[in-house]
C-alpha distance (Angstrom), angle and dihedral (degrees) to the residues before:
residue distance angle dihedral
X1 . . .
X2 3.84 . .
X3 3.92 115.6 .
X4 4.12 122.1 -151.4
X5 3.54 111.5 -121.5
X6 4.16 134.6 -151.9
X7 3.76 132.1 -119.6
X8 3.86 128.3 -165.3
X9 3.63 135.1 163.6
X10 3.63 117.5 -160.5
X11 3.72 143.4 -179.9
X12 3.48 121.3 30.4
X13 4.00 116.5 -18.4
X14 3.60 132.7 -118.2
X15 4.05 143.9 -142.4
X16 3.94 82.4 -108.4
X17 3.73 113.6 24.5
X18 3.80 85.8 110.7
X19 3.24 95.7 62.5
X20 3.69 83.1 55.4
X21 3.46 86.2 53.4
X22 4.14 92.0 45.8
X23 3.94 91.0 52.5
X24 3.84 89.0 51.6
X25 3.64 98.7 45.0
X26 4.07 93.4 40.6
X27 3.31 90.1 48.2
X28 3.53 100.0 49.2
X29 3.97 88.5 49.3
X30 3.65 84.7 64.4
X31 3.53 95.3 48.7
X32 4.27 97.7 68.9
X33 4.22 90.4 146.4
X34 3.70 85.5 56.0
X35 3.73 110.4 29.8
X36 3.66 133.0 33.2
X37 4.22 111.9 -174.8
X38 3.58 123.0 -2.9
X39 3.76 109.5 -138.5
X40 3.81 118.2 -162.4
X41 3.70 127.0 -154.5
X42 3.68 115.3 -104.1
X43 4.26 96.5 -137.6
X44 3.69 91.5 -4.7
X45 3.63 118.3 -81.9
X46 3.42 91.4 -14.8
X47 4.55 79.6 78.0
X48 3.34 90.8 60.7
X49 4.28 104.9 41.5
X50 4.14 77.0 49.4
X51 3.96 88.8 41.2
X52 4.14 84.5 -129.2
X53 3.79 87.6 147.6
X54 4.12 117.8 168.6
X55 3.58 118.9 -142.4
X56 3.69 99.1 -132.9
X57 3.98 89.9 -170.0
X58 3.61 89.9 81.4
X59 3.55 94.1 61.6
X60 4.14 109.7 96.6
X61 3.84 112.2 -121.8
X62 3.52 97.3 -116.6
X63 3.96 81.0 57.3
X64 3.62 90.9 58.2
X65 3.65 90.4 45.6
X66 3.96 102.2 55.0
X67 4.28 80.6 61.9
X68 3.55 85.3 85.2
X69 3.56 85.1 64.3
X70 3.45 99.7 42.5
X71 4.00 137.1 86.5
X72 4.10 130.3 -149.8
X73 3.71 121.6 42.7
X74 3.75 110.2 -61.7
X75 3.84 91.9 -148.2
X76 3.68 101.7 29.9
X77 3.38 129.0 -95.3
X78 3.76 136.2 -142.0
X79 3.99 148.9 -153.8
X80 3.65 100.5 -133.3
X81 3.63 130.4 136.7
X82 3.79 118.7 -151.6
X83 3.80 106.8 -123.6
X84 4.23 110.6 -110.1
X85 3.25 124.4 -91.6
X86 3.42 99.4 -119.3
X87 3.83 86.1 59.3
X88 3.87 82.1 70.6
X89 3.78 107.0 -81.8
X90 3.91 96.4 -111.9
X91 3.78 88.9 142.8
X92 3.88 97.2 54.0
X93 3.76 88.5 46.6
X94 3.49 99.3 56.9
X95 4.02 82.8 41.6
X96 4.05 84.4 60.1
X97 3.71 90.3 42.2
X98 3.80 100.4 53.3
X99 4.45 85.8 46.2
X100 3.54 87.9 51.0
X101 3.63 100.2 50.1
X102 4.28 81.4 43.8
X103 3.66 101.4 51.1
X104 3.64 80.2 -120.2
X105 4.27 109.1 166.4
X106 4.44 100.2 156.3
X107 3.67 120.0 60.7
X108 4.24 117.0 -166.7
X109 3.19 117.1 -176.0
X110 3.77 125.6 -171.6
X111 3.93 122.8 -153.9
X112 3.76 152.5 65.3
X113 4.03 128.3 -60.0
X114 3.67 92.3 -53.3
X115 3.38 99.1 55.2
X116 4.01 85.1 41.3
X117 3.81 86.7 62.6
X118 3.56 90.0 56.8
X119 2.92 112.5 44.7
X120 4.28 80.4 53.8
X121 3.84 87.4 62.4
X122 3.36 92.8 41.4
X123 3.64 93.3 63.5
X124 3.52 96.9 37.3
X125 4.04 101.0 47.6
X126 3.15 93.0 46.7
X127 3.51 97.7 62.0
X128 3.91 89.4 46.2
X129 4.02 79.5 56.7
X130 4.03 93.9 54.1
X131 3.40 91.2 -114.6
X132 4.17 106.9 105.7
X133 3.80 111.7 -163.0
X134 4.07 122.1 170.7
X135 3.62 106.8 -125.6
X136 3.90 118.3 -164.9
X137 3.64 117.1 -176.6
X138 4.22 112.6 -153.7
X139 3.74 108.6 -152.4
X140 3.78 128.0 -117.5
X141 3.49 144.6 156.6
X142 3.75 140.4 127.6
X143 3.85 91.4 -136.6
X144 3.90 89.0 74.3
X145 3.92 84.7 -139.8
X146 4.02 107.7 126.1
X147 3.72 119.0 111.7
X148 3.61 129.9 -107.8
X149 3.44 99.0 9.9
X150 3.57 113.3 96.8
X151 3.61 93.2 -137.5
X152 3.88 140.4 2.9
X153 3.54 124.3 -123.1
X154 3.71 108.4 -116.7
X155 3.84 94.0 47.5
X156 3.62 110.2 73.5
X157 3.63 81.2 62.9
X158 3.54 104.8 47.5
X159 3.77 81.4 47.6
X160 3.40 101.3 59.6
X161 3.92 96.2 46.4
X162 3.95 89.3 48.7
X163 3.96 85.3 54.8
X164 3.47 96.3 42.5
X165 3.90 92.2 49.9
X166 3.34 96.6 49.2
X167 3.56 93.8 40.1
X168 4.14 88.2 60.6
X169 3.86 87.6 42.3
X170 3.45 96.0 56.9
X171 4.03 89.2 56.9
X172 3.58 94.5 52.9
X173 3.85 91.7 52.9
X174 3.75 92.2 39.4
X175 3.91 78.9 57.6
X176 4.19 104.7 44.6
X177 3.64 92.5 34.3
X178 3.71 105.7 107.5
X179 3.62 96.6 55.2
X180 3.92 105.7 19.3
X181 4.01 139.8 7.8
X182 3.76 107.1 33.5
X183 3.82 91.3 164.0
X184 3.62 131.2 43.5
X185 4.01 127.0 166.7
X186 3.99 132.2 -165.0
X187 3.52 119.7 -152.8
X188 3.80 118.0 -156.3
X189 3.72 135.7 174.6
X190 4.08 121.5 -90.7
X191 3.74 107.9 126.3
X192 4.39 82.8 -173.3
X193 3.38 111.6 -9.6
X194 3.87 121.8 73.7
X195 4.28 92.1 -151.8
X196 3.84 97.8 115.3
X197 3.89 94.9 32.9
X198 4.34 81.6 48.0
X199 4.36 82.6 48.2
X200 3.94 84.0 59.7
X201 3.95 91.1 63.4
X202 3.85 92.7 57.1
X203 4.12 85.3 78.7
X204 4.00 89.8 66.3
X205 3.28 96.1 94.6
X206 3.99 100.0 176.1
X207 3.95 128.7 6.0
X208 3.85 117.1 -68.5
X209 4.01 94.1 19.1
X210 3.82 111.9 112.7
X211 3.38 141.4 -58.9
X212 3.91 75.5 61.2
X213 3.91 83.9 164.9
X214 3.83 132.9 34.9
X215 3.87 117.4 -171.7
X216 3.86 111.3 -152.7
X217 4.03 131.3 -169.8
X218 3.55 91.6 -136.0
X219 4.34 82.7 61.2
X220 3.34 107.9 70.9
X221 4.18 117.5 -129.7
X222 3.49 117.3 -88.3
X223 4.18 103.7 173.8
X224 4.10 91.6 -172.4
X225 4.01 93.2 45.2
X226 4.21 88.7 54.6
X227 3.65 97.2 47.5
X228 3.09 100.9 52.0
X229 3.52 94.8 40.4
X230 3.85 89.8 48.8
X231 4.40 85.2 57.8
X232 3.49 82.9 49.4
X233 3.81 98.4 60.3
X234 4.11 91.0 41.0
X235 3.83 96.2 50.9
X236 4.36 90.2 43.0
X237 4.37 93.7 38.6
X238 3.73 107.5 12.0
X239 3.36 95.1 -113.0
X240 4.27 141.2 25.4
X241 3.53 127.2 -136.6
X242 3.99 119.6 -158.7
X243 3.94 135.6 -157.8
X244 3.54 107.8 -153.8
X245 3.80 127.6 -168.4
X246 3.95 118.1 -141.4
X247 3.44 88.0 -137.2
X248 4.29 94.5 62.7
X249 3.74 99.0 158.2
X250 4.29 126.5 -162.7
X251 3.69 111.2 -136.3
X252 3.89 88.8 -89.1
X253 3.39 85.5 72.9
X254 4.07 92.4 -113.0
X255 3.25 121.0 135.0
X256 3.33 114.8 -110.4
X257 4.36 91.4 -141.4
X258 3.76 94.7 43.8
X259 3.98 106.2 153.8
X260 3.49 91.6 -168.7
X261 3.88 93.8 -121.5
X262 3.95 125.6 97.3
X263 3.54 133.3 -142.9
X264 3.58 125.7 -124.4
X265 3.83 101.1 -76.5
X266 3.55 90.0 54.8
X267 3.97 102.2 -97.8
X268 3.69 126.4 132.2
X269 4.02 119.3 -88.6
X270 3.55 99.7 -111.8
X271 4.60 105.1 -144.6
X272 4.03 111.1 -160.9
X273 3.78 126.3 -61.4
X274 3.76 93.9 -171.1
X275 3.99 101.0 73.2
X276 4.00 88.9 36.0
X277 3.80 90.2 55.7
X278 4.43 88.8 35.3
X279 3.86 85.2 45.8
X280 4.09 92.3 50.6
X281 3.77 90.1 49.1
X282 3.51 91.0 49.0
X283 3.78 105.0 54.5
X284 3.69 92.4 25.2
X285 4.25 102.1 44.5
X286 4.10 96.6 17.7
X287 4.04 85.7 -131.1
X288 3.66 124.8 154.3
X289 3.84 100.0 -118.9
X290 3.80 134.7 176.1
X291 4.34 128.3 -170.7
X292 3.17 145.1 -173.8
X293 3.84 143.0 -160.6
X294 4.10 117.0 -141.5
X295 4.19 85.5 -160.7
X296 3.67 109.6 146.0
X297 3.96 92.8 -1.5
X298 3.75 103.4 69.6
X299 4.14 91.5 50.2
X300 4.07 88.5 52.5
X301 3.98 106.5 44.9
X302 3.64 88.4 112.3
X303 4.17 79.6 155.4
X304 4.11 92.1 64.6
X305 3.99 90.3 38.4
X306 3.66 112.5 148.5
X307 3.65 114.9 -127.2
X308 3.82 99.2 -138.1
X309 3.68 82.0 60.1
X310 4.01 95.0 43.8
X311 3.77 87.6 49.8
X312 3.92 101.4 39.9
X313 4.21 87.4 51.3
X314 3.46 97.7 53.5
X315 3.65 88.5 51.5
X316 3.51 104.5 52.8
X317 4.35 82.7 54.7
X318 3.59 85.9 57.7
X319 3.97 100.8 43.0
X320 3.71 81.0 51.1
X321 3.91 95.5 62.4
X322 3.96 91.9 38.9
X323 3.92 96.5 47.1
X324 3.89 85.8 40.9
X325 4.21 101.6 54.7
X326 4.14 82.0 41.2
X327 3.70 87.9 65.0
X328 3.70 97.2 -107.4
X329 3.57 106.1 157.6
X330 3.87 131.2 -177.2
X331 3.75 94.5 21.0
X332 3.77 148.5 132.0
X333 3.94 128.9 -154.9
X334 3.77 112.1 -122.6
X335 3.53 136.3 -166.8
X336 3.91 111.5 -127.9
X337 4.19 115.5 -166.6
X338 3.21 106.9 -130.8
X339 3.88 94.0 -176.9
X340 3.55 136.2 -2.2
X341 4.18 101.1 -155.1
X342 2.89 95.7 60.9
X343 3.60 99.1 19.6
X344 4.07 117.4 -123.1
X345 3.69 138.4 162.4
X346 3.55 136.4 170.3
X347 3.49 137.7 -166.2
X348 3.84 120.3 -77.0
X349 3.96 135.3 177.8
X350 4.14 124.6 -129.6
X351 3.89 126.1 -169.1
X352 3.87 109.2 -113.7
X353 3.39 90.8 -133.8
X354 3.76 88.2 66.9
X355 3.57 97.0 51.1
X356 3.76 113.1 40.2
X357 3.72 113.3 105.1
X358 3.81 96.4 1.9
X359 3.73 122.8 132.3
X360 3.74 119.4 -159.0
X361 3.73 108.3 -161.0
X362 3.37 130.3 -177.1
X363 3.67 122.8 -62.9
X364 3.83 117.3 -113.7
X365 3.97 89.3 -125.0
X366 4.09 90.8 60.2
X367 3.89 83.7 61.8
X368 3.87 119.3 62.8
X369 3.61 116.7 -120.4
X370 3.68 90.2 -108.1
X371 3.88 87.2 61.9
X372 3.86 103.5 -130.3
X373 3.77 117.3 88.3
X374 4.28 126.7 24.1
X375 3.98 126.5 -97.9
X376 3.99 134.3 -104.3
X377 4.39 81.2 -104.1
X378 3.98 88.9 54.5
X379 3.86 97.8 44.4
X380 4.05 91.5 48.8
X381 4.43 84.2 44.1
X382 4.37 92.8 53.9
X383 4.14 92.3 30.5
X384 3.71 97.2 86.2
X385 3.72 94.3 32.3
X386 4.04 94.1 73.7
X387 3.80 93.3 33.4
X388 3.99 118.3 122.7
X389 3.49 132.1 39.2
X390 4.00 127.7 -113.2
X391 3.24 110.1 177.7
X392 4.09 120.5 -174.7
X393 3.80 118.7 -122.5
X394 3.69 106.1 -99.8
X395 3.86 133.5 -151.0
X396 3.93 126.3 -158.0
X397 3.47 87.5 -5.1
X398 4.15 99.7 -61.0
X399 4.37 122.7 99.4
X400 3.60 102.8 -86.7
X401 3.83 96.3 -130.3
X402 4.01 124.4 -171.2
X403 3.81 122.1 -120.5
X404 3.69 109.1 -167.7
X405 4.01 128.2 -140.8
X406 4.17 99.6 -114.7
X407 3.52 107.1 -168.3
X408 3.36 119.8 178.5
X409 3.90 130.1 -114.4
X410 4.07 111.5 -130.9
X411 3.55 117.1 -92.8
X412 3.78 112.9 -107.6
X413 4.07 102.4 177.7
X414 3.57 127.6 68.3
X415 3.69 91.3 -142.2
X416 3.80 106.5 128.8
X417 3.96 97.4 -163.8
X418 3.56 128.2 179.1
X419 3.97 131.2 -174.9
């Protein structure tokens, strides 16, 4: 007999976690000896501890299809972190309850190494609790910083619009420099891992052309060493262009925009290292500068997507549902490169328990020994990962974007749980 299975995305969203979600769902649909209804998570797991499932089955497949196309989390996602087990395990037991009551048997997960952890418990609690569910966790995360994989669906993306913008930012300083901006800095997300600050490089095109300096959390801060490195650039080029990571880190490992608040799984609130670093150049150089912080922007430009990435995240979604109804349990798709020139990759298989709560940073041969821009061996690793274009179909000149239908299954527990 067919079981239903679950769907949540979690953490931050992507330009092409929906078509994670698309390869699942499609995939599943083909899969009727298997699995019955797909139920997705409405907000992540918070849908199912609330039992606010979505019956995904009512969704057309043409629907389903346009997700490809389409940024954000269709269902909702959510940063929560399950509570640990050994703080009594309420939360997976009202997990357990809500599948029982659901006939739900697969569990897919979509995130980053929390939501790897998880989905680990998930499967392994709820075998303690006599109620055996395969739980596949499909990778994602614009940090680029899961294990095993050689690259995470959501970055290649990310990585080409951080290129691309700083590629067009460069020739508008290039242009005003003589008489205006002489500095300008882009912030963009990393919280450890330098991959989307290293993405920035790819816009140098030649020696001397901007980003002439990259600053990486894997490099520790060294205030004197940027300034006058910054001078440098301005006297040589006329001006200096910087990609900053959020998570800029002094050698005591603290970062150097720490709010002091943390965000729902527990990591520091990271403020703005743009204006500190515009604000040091200012007082400390006198040059005109200008920044800017990608934020929210890079993660959405579903318009600028590359289509490795497109491609690569709707196949993990499928590998999920295959490796799932062949009783693959405790595992994560991966993509394997095969060959750089030409570029290939296939899709591999990694052990949960060898990816939950590990952070791959950048290696110390992507960085040049003087610790401000990336190697030969790191341009020829991100190259292929922003190559090909997928552009959405558009309408009156805007993305035409799919917003799905959502209904709601009826409630079958009398659980009344709250986060």
């Amino acid at each position: 007999m067919p079981r239903n299975a679950f769907y949540a995305q979690s953490g931050g969203v992507t330009a092409v976690i929906n078509a994670s979600a698309a390869g699942v769902i499609e995939a599943a649909r083909r899969h009727r000896k298997h699995i019955g209804k797909l139920y997705a998570g409405r907000n992540g797991i918070l849908g199912a501890l609330s039992e606010d499932l979505i019956d995904t089955s009512r969704e057309t497949a043409a629907a389903i299809r346009a997700l490809r196309d389409t940024p954000g989390g269709a269902f909702g996602s959510a940063r929560y972190k399950l509570k640990g087990v050994e703080k009594g395990g309420h939360e997976y037991e009202r997990l357990v309850e809500v599948f029982r009551a659901h006939d739900i048997g697969y569990f897919f997960y979509n995130g980053g190494n929390d939501s790897a952890d998880t989905c680990l418990k998930v499967s392994q609690i709820s075998e303690k609790l006599g109620y055996p569910i395969i739980a596949v966790h499909v990778p994602k995360t614009v940090d680029n910083d899961l294990p095993i994989t050689d690259t995470c669906p959501g970055f290649g993306s990310v990585a080409k619009y951080v290129a691309t913008s700083m590629m067009e930012a460069v020739l508008d300083v290039e242009s005003m420099a003589r008489t205006s901006t002489r500095v300008f800095i882009l912030e963009v997300m990393g919280r450890h891992a330098g991959w989307i600050t290293a993405a920035t490089g790819l816009a140098q095109g030649k020696p001397g052309q901007g980003p002439q300096i990259l600053l990486f959390p894997e490099v520790p801060w060294n205030e004197e060493a940027f300034l006058a490195r910054v001078e440098e650039s301005v006297k040589r080029y006329g001006y200096c262009a910087v990609g900053a990571s959020e998570g800029l880190q002094d050698k005591d490992g603290k970062f150097l925009s720490e709010s002091g608040l943390k965000d729902a799984f527990g990591h520091a609130q990271l403020g703005g290292v743009a204006p500190m670093l515009a604000d040091l150049v200012q007082s400390k150089l006198k040059l005109k500068q200008h920044w800017a912080v990608a934020d929210y922007l890079q993660r959405a430009a579903r318009h600028i997507a590359s289509k490795t990435d497109l491609e690569q995240s709707y196949a993990v979604g499928k590998a999920a549902v295959e490796f799932a109804v062949k009783g693959m349990n405790s595992v994560m798709p991966t993509i394997v490169r095969t060959s750089s020139r030409p570029y290939r990759w296939k899709i591999g298989v990694a052990k949960l328990t060898d990816v939950a709560n590990v952070e791959k940073k950048m290696p110390r041969d992507f960085i040049t020994p003087d610790g401000f821009h990336i190697t030969a061996k790191c341009r020829n690793y991100l190259q292929p990962l922003i190559g090909g274009e997928a552009f959405p179909p558009f309408e009156k000149g805007l993305p035409k974007y799919v917003r799905l239908k959502n209904p709601a299954v009826r409630k079958k527990t009398r659980g009344d749980w709250q986060p």
